[in-house]
OpenMM code with the backbone's topology and positions (N, CA, C; nanometers):
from openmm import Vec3, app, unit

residues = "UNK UNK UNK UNK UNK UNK UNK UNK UNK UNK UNK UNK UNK UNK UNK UNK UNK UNK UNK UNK UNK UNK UNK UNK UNK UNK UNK UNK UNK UNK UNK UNK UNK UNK UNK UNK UNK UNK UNK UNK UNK UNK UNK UNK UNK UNK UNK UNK UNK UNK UNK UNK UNK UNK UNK UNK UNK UNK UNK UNK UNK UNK UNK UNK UNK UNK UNK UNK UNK UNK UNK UNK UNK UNK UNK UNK UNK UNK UNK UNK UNK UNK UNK UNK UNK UNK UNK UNK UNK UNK UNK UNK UNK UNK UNK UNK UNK UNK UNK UNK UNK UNK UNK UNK UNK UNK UNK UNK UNK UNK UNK UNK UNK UNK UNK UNK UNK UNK UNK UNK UNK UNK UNK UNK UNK UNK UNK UNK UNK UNK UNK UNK UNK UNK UNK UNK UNK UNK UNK UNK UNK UNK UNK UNK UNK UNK UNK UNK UNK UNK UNK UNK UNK UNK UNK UNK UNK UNK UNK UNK UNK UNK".split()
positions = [
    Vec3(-0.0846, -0.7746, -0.4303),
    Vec3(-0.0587, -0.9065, -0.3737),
    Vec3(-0.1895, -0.9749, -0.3375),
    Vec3(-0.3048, -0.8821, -0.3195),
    Vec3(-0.4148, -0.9585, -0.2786),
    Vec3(-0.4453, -1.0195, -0.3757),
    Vec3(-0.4548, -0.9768, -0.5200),
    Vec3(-0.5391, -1.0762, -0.6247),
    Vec3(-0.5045, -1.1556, -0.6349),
    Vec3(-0.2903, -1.2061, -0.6147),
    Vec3(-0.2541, -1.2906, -0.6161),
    Vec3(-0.3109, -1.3876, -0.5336),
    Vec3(-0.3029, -1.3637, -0.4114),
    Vec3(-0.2910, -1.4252, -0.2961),
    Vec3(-0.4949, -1.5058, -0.3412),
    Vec3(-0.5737, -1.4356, -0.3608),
    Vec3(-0.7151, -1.4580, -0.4198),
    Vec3(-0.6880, -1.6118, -0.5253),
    Vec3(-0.5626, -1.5463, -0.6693),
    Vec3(-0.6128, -1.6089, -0.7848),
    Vec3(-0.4914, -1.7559, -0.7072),
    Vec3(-0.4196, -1.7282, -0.6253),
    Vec3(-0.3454, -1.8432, -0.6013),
    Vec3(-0.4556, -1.9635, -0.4833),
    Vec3(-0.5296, -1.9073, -0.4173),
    Vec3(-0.6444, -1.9809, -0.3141),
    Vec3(-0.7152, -2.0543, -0.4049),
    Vec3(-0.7353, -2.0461, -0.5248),
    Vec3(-0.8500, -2.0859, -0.6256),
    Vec3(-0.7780, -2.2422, -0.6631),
    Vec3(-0.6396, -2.2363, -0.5981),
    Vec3(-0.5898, -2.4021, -0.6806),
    Vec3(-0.5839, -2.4437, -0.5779),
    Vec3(-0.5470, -2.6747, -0.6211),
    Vec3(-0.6023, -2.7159, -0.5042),
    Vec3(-0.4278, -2.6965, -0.3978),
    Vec3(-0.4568, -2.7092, -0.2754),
    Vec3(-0.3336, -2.7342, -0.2153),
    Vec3(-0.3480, -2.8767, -0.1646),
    Vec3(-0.2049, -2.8733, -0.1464),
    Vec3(-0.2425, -3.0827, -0.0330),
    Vec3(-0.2760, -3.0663, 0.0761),
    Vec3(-0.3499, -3.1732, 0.1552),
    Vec3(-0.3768, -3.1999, 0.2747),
    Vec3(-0.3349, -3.1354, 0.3933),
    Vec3(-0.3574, -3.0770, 0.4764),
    Vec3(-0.2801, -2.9935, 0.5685),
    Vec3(-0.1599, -2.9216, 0.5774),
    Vec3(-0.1866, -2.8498, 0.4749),
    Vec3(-0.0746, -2.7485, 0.3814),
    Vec3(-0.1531, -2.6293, 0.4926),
    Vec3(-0.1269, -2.5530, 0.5289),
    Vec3(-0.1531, -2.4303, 0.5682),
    Vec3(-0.1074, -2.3193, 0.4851),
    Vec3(-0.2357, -2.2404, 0.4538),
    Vec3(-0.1781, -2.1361, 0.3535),
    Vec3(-0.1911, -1.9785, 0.4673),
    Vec3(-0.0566, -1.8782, 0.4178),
    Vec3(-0.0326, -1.7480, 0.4786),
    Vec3(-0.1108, -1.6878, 0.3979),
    Vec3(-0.1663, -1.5751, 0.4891),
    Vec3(-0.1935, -1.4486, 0.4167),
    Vec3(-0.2385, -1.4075, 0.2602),
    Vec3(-0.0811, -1.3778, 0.2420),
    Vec3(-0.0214, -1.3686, 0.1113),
    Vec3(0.0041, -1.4441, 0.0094),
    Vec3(-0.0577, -1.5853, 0.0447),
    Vec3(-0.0559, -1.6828, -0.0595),
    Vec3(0.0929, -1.7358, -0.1032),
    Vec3(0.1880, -1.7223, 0.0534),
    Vec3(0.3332, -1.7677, 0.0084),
    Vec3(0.3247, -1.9124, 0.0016),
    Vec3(0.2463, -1.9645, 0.1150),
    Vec3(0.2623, -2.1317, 0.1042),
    Vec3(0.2308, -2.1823, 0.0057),
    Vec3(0.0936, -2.1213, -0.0412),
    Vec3(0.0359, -2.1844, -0.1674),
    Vec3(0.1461, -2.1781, -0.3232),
    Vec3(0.2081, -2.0679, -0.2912),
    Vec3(0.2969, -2.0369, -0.3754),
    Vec3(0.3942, -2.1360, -0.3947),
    Vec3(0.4429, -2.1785, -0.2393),
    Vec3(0.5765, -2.2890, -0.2359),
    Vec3(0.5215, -2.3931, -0.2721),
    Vec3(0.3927, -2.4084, -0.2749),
    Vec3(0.3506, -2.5792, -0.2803),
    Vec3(0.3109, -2.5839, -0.4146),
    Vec3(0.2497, -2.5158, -0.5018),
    Vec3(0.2537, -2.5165, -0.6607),
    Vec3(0.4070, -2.5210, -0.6792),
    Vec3(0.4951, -2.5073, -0.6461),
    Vec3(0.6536, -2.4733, -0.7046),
    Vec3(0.7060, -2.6403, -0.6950),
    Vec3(0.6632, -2.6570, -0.5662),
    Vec3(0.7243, -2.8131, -0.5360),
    Vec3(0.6263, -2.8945, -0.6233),
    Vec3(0.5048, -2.8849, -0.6341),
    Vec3(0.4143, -3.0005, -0.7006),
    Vec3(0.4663, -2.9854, -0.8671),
    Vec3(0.5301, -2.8601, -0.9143),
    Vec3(0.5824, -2.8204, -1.0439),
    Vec3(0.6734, -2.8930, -1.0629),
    Vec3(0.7655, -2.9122, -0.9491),
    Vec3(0.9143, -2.9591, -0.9240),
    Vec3(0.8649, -3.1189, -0.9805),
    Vec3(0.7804, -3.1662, -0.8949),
    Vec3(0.7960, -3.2885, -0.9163),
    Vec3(0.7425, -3.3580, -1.0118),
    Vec3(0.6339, -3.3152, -1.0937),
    Vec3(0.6383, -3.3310, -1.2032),
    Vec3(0.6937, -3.2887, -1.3314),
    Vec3(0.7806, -3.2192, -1.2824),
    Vec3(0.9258, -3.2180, -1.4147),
    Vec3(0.9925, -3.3300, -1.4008),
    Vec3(0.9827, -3.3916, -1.2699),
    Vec3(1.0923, -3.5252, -1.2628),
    Vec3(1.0515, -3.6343, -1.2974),
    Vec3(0.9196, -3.6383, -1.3093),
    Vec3(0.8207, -3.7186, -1.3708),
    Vec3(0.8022, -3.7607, -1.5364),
    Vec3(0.8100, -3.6517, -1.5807),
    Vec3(0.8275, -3.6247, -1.7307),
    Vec3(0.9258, -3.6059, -1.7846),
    Vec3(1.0333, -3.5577, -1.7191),
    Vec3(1.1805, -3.5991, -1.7686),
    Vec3(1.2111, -3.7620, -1.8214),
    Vec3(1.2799, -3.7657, -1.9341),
    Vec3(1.3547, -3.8786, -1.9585),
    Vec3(1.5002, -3.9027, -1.9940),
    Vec3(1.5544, -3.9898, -1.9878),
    Vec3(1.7377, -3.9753, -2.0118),
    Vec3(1.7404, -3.9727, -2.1764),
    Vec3(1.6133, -3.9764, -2.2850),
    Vec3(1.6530, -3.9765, -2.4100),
    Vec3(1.6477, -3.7462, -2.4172),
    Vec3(1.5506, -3.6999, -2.2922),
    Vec3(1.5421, -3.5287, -2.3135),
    Vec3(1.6953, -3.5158, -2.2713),
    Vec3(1.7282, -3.5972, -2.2335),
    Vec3(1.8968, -3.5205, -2.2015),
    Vec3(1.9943, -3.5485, -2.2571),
    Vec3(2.0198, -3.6676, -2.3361),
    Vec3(2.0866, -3.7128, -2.4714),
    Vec3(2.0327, -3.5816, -2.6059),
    Vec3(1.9013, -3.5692, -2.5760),
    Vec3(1.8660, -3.4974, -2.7576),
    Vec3(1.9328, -3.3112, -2.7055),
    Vec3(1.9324, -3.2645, -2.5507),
    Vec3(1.9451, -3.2017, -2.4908),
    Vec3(2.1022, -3.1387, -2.5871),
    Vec3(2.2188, -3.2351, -2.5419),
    Vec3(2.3501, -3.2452, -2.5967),
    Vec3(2.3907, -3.2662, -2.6930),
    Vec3(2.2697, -3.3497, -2.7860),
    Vec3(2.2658, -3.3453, -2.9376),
    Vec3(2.2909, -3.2009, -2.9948),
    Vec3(2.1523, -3.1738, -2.9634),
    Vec3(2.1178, -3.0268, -2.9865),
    Vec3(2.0997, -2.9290, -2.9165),
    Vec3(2.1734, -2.8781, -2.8724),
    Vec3(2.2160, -2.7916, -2.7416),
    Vec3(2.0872, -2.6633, -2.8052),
    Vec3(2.0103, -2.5606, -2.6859),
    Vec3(1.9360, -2.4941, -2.7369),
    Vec3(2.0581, -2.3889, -2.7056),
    Vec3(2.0042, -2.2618, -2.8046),
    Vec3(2.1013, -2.1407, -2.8318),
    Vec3(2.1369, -2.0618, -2.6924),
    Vec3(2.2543, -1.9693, -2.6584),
    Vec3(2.2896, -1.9568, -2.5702),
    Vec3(2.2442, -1.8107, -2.5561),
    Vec3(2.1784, -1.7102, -2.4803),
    Vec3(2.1075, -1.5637, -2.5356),
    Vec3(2.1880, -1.5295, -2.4780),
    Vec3(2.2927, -1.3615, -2.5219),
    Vec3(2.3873, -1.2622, -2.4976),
    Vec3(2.3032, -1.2201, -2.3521),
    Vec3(2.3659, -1.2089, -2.2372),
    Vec3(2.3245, -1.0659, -2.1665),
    Vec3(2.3916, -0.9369, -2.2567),
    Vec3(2.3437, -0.8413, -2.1841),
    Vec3(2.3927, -0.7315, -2.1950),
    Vec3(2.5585, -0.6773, -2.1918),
    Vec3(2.6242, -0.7438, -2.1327),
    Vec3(2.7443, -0.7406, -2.1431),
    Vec3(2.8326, -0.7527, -2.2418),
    Vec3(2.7662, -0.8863, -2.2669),
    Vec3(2.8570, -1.0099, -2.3871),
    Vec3(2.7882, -0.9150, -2.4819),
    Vec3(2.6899, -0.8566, -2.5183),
    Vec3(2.6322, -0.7914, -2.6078),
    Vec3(2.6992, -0.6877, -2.6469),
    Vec3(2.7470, -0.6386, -2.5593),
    Vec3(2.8232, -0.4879, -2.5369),
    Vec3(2.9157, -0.5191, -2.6312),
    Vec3(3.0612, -0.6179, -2.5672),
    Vec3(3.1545, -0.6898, -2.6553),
    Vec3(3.1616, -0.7276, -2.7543),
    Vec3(3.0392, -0.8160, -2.7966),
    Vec3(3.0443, -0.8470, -2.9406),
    Vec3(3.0070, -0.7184, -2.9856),
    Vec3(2.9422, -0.6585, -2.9707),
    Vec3(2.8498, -0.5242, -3.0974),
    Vec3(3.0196, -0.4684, -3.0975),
    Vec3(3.0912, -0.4318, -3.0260),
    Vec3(3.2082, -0.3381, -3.0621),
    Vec3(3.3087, -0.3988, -3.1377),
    Vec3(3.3205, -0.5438, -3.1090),
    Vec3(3.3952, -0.6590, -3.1444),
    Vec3(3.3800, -0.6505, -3.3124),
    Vec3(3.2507, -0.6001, -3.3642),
    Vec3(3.1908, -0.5627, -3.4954),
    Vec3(3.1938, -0.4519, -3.5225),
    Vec3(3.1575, -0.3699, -3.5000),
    Vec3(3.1687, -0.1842, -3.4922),
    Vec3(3.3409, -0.1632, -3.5642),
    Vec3(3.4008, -0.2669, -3.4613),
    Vec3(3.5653, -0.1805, -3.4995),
    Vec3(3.5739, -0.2478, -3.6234),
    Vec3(3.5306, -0.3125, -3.6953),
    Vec3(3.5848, -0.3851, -3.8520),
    Vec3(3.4821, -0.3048, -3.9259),
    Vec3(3.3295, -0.2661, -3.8842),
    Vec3(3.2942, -0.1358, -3.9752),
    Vec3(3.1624, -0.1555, -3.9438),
    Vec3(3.1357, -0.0764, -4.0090),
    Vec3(2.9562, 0.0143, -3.9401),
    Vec3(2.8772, -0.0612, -3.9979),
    Vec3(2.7960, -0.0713, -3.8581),
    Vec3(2.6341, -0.1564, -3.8873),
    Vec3(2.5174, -0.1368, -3.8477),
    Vec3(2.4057, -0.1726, -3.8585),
    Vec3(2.2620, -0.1612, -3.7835),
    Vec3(2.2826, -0.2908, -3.6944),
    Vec3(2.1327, -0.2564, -3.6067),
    Vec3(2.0577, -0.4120, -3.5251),
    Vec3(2.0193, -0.4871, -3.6051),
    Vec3(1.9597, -0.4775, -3.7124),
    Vec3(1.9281, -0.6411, -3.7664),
    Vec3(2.0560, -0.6788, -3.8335),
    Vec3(2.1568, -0.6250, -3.8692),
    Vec3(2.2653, -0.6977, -3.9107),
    Vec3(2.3485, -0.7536, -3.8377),
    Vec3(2.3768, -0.6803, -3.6641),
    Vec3(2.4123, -0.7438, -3.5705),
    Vec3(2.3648, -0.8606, -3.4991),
    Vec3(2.2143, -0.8784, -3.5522),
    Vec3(2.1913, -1.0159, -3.4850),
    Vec3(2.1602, -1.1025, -3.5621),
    Vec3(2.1670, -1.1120, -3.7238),
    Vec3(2.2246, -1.1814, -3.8446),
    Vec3(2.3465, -1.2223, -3.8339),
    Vec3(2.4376, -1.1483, -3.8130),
    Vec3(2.6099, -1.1808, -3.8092),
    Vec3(2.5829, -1.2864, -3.6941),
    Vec3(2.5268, -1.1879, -3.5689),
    Vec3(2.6190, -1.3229, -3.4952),
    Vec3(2.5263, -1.4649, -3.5031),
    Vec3(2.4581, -1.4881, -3.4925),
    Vec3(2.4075, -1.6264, -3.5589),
    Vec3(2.4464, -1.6574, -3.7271),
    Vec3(2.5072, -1.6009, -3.7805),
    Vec3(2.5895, -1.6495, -3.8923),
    Vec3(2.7336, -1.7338, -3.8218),
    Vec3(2.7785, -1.6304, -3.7654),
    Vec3(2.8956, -1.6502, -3.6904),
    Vec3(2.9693, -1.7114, -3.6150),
    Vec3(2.8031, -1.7420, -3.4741),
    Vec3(2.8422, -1.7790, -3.3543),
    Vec3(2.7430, -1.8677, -3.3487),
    Vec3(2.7221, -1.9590, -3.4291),
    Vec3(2.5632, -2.0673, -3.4160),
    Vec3(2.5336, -2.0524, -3.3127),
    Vec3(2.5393, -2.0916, -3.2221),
    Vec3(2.5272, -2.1155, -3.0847),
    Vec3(2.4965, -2.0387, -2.9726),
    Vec3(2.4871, -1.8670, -3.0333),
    Vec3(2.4136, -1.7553, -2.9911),
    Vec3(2.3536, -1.6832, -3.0205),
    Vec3(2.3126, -1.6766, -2.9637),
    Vec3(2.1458, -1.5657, -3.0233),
    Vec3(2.1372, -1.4384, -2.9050),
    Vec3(2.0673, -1.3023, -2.9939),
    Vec3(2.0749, -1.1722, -2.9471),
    Vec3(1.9633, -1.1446, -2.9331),
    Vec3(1.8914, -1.1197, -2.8207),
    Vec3(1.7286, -1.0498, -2.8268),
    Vec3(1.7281, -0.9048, -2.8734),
    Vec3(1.6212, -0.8794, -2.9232),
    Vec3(1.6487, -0.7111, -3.0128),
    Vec3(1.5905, -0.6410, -2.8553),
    Vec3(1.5724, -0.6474, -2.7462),
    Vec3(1.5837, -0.5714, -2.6263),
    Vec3(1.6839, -0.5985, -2.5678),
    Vec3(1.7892, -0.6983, -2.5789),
    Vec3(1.9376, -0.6635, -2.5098),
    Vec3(2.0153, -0.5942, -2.5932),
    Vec3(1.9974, -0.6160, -2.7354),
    Vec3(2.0841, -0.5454, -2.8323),
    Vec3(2.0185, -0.3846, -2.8649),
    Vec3(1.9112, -0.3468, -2.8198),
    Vec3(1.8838, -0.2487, -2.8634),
    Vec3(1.9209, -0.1450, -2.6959),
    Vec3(1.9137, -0.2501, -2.5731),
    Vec3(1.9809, -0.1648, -2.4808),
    Vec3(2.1517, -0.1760, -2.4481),
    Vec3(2.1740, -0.2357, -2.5113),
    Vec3(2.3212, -0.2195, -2.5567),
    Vec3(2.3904, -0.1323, -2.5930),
    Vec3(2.3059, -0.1381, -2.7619),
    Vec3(2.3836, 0.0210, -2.8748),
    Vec3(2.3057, 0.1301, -2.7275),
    Vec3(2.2072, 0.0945, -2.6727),
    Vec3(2.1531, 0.2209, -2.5770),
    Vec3(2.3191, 0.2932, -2.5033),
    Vec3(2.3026, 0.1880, -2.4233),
    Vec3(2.4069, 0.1888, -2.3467),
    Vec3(2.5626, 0.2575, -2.4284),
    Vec3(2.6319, 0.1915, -2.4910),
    Vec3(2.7069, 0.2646, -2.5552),
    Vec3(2.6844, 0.3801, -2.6192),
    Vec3(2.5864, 0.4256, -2.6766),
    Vec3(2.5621, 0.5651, -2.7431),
    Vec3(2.6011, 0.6604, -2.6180),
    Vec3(2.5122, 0.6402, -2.5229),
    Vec3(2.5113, 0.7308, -2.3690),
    Vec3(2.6254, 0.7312, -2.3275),
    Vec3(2.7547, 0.6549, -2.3148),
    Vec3(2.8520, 0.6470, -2.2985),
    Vec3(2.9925, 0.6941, -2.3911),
    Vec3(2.9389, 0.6862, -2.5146),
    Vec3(3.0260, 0.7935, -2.6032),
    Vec3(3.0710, 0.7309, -2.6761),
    Vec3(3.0941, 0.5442, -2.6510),
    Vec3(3.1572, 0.4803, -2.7219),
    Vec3(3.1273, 0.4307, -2.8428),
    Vec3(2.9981, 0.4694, -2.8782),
    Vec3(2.9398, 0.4527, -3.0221),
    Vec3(2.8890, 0.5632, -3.0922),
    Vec3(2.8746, 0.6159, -3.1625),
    Vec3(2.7800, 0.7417, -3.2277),
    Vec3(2.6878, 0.6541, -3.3576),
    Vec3(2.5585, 0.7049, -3.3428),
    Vec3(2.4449, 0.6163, -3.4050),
    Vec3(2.4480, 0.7641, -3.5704),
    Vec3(2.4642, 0.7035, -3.6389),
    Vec3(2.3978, 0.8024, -3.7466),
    Vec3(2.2571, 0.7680, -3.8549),
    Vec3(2.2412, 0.8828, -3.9506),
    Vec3(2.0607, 0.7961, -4.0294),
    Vec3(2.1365, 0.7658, -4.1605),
    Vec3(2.1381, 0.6353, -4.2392),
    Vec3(2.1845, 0.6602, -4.3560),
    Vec3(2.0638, 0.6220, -4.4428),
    Vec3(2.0706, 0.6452, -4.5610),
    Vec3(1.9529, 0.5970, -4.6776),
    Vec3(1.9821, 0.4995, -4.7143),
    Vec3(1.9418, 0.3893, -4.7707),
    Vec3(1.9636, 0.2297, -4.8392),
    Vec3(1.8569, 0.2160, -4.9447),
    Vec3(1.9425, 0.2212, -5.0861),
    Vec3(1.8562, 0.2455, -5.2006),
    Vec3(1.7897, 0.0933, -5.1662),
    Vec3(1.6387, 0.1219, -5.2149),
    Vec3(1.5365, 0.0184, -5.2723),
    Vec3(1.4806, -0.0150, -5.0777),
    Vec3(1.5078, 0.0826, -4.9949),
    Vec3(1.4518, 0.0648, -4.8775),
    Vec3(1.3973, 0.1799, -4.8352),
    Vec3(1.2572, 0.2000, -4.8348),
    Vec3(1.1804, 0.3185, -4.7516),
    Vec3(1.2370, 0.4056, -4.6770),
    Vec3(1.2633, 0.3662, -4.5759),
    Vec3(1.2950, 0.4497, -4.4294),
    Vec3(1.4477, 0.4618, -4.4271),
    Vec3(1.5127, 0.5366, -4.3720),
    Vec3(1.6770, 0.5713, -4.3589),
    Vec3(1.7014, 0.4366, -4.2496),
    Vec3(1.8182, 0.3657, -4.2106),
    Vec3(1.8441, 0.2922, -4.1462),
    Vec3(1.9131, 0.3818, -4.0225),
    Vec3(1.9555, 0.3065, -3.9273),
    Vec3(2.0055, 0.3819, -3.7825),
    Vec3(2.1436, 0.2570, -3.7914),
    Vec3(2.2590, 0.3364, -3.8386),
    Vec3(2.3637, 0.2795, -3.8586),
    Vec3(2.4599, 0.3241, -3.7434),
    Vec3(2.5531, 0.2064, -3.6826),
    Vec3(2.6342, 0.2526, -3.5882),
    Vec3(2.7749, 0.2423, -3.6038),
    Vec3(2.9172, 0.3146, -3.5239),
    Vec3(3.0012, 0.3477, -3.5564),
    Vec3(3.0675, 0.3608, -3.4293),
    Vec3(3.2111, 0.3121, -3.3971),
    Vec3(3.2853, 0.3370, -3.2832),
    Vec3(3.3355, 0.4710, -3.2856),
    Vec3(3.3165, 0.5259, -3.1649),
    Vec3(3.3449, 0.6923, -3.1930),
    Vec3(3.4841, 0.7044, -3.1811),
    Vec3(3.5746, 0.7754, -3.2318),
    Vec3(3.7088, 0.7828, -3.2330),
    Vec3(3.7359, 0.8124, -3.0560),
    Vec3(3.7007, 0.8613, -2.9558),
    Vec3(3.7487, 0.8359, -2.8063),
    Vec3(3.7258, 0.7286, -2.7696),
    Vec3(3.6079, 0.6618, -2.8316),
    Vec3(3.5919, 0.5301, -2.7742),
    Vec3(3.6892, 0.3834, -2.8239),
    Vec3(3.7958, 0.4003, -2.9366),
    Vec3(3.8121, 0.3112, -2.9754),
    Vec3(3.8903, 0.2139, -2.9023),
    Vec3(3.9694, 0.2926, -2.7958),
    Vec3(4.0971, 0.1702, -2.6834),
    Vec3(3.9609, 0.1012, -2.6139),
    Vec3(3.8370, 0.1644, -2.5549),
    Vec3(3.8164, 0.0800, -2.4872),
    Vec3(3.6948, -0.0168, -2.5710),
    Vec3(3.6979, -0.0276, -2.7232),
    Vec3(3.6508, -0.0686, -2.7581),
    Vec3(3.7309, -0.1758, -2.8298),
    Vec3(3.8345, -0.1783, -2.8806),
    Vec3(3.9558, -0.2747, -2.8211),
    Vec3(3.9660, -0.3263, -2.7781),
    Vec3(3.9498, -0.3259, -2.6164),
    Vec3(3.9917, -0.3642, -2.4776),
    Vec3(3.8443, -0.4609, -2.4673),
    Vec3(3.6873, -0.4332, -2.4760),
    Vec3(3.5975, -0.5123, -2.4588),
    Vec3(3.5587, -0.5735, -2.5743),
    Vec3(3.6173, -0.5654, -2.7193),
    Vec3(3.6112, -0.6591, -2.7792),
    Vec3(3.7084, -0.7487, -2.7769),
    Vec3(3.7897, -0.7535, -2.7328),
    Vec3(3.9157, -0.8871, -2.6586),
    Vec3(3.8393, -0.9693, -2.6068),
    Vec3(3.7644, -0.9348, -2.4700),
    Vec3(3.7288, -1.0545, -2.3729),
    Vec3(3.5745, -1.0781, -2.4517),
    Vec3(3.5270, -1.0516, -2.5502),
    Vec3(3.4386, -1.1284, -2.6474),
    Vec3(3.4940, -1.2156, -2.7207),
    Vec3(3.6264, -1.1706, -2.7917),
    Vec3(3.7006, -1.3160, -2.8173),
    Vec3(3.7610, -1.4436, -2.7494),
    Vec3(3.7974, -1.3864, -2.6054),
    Vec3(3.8113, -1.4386, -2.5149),
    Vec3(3.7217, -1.5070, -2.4367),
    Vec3(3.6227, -1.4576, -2.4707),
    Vec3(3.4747, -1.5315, -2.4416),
    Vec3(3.4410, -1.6477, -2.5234),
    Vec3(3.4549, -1.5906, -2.6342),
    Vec3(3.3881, -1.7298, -2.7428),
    Vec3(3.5066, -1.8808, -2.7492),
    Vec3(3.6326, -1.7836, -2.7160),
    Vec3(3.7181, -1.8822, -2.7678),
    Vec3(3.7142, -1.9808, -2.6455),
    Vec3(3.6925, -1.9045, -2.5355),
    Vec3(3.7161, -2.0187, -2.4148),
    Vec3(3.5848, -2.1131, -2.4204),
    Vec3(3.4670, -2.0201, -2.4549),
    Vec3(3.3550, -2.1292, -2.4691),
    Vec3(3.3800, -2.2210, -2.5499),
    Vec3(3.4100, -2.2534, -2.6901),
    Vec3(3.4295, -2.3200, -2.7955),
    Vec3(3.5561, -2.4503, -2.7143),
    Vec3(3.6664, -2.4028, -2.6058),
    Vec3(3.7752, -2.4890, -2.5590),
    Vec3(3.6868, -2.6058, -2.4866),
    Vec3(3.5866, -2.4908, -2.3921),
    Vec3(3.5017, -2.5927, -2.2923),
    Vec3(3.4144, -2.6776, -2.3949),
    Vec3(3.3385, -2.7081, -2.4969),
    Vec3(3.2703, -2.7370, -2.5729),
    Vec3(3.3052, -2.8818, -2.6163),
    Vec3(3.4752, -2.8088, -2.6882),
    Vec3(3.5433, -2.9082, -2.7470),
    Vec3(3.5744, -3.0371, -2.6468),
    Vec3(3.6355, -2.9966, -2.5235),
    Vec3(3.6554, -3.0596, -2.4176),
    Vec3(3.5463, -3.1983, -2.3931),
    Vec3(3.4602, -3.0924, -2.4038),
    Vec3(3.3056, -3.2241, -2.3236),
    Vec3(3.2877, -3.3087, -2.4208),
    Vec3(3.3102, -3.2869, -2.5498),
    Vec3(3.2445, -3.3646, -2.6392),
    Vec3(3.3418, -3.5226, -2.6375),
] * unit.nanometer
topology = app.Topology()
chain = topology.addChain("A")
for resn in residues:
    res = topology.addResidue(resn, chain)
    for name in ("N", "CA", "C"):
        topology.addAtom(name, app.Element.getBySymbol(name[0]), res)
């Protein structure tokens, strides 16, 4: 905290700002001087092009969970095909390969997936292909529902606003 508190003293503060210790004030007062020049540089055409073009929506870990099984149960895949599909699929979402790769984590450890190595002619390395494990399939069922239930209600709200 000291270097902070050091590399945060080095900017200017306003006029009888009193800075703590720890460089919290200085901290709050870069946040507010940040604040207000976002409001500055904002315009009502960034929030029209905003709704034009909505930027992509990123899976947590959850929704990640759901969709990957939501896919798993129609048939076996890798990570780069899971985050191909769903931006084929789901325009409007996108998968980071560290939520999706602690995802399949997550399910492997849990039983509900089993990862195997397969070969893919005209490709070097064996791929790491995944598979709903036969105990896991009710509740893989059950959390690929509220992924459909997810998208579909998003897509209702969507339709709605427009």
């Amino acid at each position: 905290m000291r270097d902070a508190a050091r590399t945060l003293s080095e900017l200017p503060l306003p006029a009888g700002k009193r800075i703590a210790a720890d460089g919290r004030d200085r901290l709050a007062c870069l946040l507010a001087q940040s604040e207000r020049m976002d409001r500055l540089t904002m315009k009502f055409e960034d929030i029209y092009r905003f709704f034009r073009d909505p930027p992509p929506i990123y899976l947590n870990k959850e929704l990640a969970v759901c969709y990957i099984l939501s896919v798993l149960l129609e048939r076996d895949s890798y990570g780069t095909e899971l985050i191909q599909q769903l931006e084929h699929t789901y325009p409007a979402y996108r998968l980071s390969d560290t939520v999706l790769y602690g995802a399949l984590k997550f399910l492997e450890d849990e039983t509900t997936i089993v990862g195997y190595w397969k070969k893919v002619e005209g490709r070097g390395r064996p791929r790491r292909m995944y598979q709903v494990a036969p105990e896991g399939r009710q509740r893989a069922r059950d959390l690929a529902r509220l992924w459909g239930d997810y998208v579909h209600q998003s897509s209702r709200i969507n339709i709605q606003s427009s």
